[in-house]
C-alpha positions in Angstrom: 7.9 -16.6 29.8 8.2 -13.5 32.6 9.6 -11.9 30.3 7.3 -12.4 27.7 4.8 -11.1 30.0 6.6 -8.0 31.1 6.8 -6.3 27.7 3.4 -8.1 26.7 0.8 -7.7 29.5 3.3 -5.3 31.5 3.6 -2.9 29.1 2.4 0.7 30.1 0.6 1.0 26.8 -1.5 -1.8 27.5 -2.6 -0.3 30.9 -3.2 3.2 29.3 -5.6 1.9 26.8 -7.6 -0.4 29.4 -7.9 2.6 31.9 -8.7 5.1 29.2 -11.4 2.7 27.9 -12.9 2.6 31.2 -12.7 6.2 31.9 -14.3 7.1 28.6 -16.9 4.0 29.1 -18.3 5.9 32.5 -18.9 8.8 30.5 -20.4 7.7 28.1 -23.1 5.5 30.2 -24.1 8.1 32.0 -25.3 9.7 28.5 -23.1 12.8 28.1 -22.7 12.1 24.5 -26.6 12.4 23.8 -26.2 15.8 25.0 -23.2 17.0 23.1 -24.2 15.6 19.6 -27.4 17.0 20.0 -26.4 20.9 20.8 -23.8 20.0 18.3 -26.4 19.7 15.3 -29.4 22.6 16.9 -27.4 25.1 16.5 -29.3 28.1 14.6 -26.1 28.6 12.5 -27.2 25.6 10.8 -31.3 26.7 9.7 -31.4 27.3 6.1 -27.5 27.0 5.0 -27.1 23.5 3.7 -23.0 23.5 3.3 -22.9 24.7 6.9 -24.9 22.1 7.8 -23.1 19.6 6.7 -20.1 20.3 7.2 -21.5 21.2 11.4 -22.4 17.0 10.4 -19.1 15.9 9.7 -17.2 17.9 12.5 -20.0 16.5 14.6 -19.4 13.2 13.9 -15.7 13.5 14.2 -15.9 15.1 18.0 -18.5 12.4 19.0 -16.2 9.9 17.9 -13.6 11.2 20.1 -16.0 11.0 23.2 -16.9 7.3 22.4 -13.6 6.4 21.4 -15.4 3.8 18.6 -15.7 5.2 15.6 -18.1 2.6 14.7 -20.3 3.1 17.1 -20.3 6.7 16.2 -20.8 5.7 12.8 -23.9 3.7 14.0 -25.6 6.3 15.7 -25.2 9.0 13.2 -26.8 7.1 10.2 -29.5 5.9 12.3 -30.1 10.0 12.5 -29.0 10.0 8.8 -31.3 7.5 7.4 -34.8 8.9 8.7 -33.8 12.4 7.7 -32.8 11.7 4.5 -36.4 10.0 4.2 -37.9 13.4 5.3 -36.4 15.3 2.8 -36.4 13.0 -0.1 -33.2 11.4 -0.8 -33.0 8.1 -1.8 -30.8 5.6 -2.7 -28.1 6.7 -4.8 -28.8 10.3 -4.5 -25.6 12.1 -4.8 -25.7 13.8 -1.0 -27.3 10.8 0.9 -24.6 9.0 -0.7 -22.1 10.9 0.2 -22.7 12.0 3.8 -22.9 8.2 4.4 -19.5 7.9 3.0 -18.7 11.7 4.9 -19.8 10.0 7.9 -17.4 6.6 8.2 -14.9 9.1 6.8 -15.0 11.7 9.7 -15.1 8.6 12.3 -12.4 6.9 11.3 -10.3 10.2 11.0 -11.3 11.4 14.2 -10.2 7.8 15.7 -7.1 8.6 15.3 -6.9 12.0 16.8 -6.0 10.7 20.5 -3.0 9.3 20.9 -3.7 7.5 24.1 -6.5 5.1 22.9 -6.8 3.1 19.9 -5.0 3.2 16.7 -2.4 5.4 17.8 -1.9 3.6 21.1 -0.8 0.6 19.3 1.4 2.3 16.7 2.8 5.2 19.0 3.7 2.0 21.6 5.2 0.1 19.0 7.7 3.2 18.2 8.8 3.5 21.7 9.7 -0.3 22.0 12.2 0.0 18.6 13.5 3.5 19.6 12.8 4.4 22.9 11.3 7.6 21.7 7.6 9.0 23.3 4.9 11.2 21.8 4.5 15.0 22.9 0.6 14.9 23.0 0.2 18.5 22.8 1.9 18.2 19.4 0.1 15.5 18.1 -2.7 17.0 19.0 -1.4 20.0 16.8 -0.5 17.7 14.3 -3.4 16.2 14.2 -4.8 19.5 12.3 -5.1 17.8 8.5 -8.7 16.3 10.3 -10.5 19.4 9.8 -8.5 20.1 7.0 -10.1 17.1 5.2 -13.4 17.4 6.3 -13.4 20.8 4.4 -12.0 19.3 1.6 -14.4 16.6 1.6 -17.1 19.4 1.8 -15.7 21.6 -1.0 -15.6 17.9 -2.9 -19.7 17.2 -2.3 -20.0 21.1 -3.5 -17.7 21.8 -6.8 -16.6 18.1 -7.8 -19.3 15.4 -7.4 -21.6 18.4 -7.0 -24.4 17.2 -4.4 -28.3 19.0 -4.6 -28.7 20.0 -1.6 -31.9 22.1 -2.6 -33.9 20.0 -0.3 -31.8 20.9 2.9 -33.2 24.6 2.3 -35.8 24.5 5.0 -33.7 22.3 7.3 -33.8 23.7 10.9 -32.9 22.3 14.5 -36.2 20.6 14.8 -35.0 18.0 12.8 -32.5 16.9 16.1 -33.9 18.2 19.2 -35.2 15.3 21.3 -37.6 14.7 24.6 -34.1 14.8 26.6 -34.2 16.2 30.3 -31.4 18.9 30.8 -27.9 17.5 31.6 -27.8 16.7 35.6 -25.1 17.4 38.1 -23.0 14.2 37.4 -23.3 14.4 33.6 -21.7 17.8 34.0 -19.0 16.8 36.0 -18.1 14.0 33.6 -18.4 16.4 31.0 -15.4 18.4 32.8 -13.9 15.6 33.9 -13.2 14.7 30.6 -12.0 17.9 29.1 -9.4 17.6 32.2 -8.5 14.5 31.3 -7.4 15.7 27.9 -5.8 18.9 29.1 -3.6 17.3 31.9 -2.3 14.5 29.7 -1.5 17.8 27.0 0.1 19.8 29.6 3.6 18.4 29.4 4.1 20.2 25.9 3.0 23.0 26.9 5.6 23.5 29.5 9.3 24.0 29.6 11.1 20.8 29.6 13.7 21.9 32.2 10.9 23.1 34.5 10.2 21.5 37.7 6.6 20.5 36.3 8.0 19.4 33.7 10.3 17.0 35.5 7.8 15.5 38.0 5.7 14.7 34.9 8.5 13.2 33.2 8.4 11.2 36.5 5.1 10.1 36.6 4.8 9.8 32.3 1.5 9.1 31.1 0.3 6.4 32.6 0.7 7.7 36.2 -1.4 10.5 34.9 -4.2 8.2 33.6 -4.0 5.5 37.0 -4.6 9.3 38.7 -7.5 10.2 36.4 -9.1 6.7 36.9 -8.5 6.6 41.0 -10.8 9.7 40.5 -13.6 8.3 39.3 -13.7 5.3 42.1 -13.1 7.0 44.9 -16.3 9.7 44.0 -19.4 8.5 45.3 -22.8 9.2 43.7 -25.5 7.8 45.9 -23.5 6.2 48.0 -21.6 4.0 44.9 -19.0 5.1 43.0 -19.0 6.7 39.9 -16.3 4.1 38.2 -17.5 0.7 39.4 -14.8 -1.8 37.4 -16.7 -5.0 38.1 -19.7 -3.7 36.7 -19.0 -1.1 34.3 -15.7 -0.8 33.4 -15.1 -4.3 32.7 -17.7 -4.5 29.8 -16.6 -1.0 28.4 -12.5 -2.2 28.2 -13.1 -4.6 24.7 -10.2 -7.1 26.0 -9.9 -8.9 22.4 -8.0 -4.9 21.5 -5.9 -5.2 24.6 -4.7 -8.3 23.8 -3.6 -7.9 20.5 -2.7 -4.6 21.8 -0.2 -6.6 24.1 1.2 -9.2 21.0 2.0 -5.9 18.8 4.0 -4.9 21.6 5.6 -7.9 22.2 6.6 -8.7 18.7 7.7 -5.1 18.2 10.0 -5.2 20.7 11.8 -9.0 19.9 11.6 -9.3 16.3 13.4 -6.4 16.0 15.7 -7.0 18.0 19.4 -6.8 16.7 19.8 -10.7 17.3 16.9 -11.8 14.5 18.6 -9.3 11.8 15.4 -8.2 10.9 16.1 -4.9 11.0 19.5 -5.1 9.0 17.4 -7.0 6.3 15.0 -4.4 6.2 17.3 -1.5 5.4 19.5 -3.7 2.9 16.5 -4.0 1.2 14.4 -0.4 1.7 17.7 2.0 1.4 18.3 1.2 -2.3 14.1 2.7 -2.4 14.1 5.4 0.5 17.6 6.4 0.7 18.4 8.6 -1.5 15.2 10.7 -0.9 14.8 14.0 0.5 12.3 13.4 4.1 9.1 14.7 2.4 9.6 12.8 -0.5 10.0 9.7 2.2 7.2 10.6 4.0 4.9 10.9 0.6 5.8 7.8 -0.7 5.6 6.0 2.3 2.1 7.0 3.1 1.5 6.8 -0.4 2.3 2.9 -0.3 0.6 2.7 3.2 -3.2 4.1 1.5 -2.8 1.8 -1.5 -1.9 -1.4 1.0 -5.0 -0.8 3.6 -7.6 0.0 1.0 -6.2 -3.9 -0.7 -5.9 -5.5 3.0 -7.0 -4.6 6.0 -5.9 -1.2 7.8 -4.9 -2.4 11.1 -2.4 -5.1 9.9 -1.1 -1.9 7.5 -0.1 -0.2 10.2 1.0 -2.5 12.7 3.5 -3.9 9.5 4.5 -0.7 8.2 5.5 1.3 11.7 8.3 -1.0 13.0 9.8 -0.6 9.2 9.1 2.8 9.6 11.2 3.2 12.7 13.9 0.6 11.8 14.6 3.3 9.3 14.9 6.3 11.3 17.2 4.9 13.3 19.9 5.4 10.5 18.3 8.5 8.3 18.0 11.0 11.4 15.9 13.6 9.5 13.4 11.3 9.3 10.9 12.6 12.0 9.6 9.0 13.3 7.0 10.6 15.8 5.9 13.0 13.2 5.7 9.8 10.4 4.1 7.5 13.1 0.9 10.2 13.3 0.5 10.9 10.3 0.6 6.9 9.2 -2.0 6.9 11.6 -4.4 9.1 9.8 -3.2 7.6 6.2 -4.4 3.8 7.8 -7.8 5.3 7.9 -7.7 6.2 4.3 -9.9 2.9 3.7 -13.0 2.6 1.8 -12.0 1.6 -2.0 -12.6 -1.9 -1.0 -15.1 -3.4 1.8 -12.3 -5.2 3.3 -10.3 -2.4 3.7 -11.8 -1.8 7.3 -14.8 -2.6 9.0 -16.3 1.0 8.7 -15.9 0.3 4.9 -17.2 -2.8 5.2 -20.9 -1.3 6.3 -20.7 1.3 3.8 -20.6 -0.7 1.0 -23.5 -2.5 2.9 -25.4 0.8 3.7 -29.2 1.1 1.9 -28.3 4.8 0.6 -25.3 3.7 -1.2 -25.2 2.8 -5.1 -22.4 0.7 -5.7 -21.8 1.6 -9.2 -20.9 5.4 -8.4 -19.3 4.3 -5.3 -15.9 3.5 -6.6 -15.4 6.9 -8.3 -16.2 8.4 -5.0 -14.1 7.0 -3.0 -11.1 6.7 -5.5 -11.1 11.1 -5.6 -11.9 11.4 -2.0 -8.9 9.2 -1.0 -6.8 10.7 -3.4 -7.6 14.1 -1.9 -7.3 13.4 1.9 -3.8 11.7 0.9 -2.7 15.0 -0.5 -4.2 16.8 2.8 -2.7 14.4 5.3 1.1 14.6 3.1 1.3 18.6 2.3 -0.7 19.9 5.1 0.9 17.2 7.8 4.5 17.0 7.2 4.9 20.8 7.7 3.0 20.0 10.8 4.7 17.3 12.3 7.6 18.8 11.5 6.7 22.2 13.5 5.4 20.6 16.2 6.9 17.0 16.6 
């Protein structure tokens, strides 16, 4: 049982998810995210050009997401904006854009959810690599990689415009009114948080920026991420607003970090790491059976049809059990076909997961869309079905050269 409990509980990725959830969880109490998704969407840019204007809504939705770290709440907030505006203008059920942004919307979230890799989705996967090879993400080039998000988004703009051609006649006279709220300019503690955040990212980037035989280099090899994150945290408890600090974990943190994610976070790892292990065989089973399939195939015809399978199994069951099944196969097999880039498969697996909205059980997010009052059920299905097949065909040619370049 200590040993259980040492590559369970004791696992750095289960530490770097609960301090990251905390970090994020003070800034967004302290209501820094009001303030970003509302200059986000009152920009002038916006007044009179519908397309801009929604795509400016999707890329919104995807960087609030990343500042929340909960896609669905992101999702939440943005169609409670959504559904009052679409009122304003007219839309109603069924109405080709409504329908669609509310579909854009869950789409951009869940997308965005997987852009860093030291929270969430990722976290688990990314963790469960490094237990069956030892091998540890570059964030700077996952970050890179992570490019196809945008990529998509467009696509799923130019899709709304040409394909399932939207009217968007009534967004003619849209202007910033529409978003600007009875908010009292951002104080001096939101705008440190606000920095402190975009430091957060850069110094957990920095490492692949840098040469890796540099001194730098070495003493953050040293520390690895988690040292950098226990730093980042320390920060925010030892500054003192009004004579408390700013990062109180009894009363804040603790109800920001959702434990139920850690803990499963801490089984994935756990499992990973023994039933892999040469001593079950699972991993010689696995490749007596997968190498007849995958063995023979050039890496990007690999990588296509294993993301390929991965989309068609998390829109049929449920994306998070998808992934956590399909990246210990994933890196069982690299260990014996070298040119398959395991890191670069492992985030792009992450983004293909989030391909889920053909079927409500696919994921929670597509669970409330197929709930949502805007959305007809009957058109629905051809949505999704030529959305999916189109971000799949983003994430696999746009990607793999990616991860390849940069992982």
């Amino acid at each position: 049982m200590p040993a259980i409990l040492t590559i369970s509980l004791g696992n750095d990725t289960v530490w770097i998810c609960v301090l990251a959830m905390a970090v994020l969880g003070v800034i967004d109490h302290a209501g820094v995210n009001d303030h970003i998704i509302t200059f986000l969407l009152t920009r002038k840019i916006c007044n009179g050009r519908p397309w801009v204007f929604t795509t400016m809504w999707l890329v919104s939705t995807a960087l609030f997401t990343i500042f929340t770290g909960n896609p669905m709440v992101t999702v939440l907030v943005m169609w409670a904006i959504l559904v009052p505006l679409c009122g304003r203008l007219g839309y109603q059920k069924g109405d080709t854009w409504a329908h669609l942004m509310v579909l854009g919307t869950g789409a951009a979230a869940g997308f965005a959810g997987a852009l860093i890799p030291f929270k969430g989705l990722p976290l688990y996967l990314l963790g469960s690599v490094k237990a069956v090879t030892g091998a540890s993400v570059d964030i700077a080039g996952y970050l890179c990689t992570a490019f196809p998000i945008l990529v998509a988004i467009i696509a799923y703009v130019l899709l709304m415009r040409f394909v399932f051609r939207a009217d968007v006649s009534n967004l003619k006279n849209i202007n910033a009114e529409f978003f600007k709220k009875d908010m009292a300019p951002m104080t001096n503690v939101q705008k440190f948080l606000l920095g402190f955040f975009f430091c957060y990212i850069f110094f957990l980037a920095l490492p692949g920026f840098i040469p890796k035989t540099s001194w730098l280099a070495q003493k953050y090899a040293n520390i690895s991420t988690i040292g950098i994150v226990i730093v980042m945290f320390v920060i925010l408890c030892v500054i003192k607003v009004d004579g408390k600090p700013l990062l109180r974990f009894q009363e804040l943190a603790s109800s920001n970090v959702m434990w139920s994610i850690v803990f499963l976070l801490s089984v994935a790892m756990c499992l990973s790491t023994i039933l892999l292990d040469d001593t079950t065989g699972i991993k010689a089973a696995l490749m007596q059976v997968l190498e007849p399939l995958f063995g023979e195939l050039s890496p990007i015809a690999f990588i296509a049809i294993f993301l390929t399978v991965a989309t068609i199994l998390t829109n049929i069951g449920n994306n998070m059990v998808v992934a956590l099944v399909l990246t210990p196969i994933a890196a069982t097999f690299s260990l014996s076909i070298t040119s398959i880039n395991i890191m670069g498969l492992t985030c792009l697996l992450c983004f293909a997961v989030n391909i889920a909205f053909i079927l409500p059980s696919a994921s929670p997010t597509s669970a409330m869309i197929f709930g949502h009052e805007l959305i007809d059920n009957k058109k629905h299905w051809g949505y999704t079905l030529i959305s999916c097949i189109v971000f799949l065909l983003v994430i696999v040619f746009v990607g793999y050269p990616l991860s390849c370049l940069f992982l």
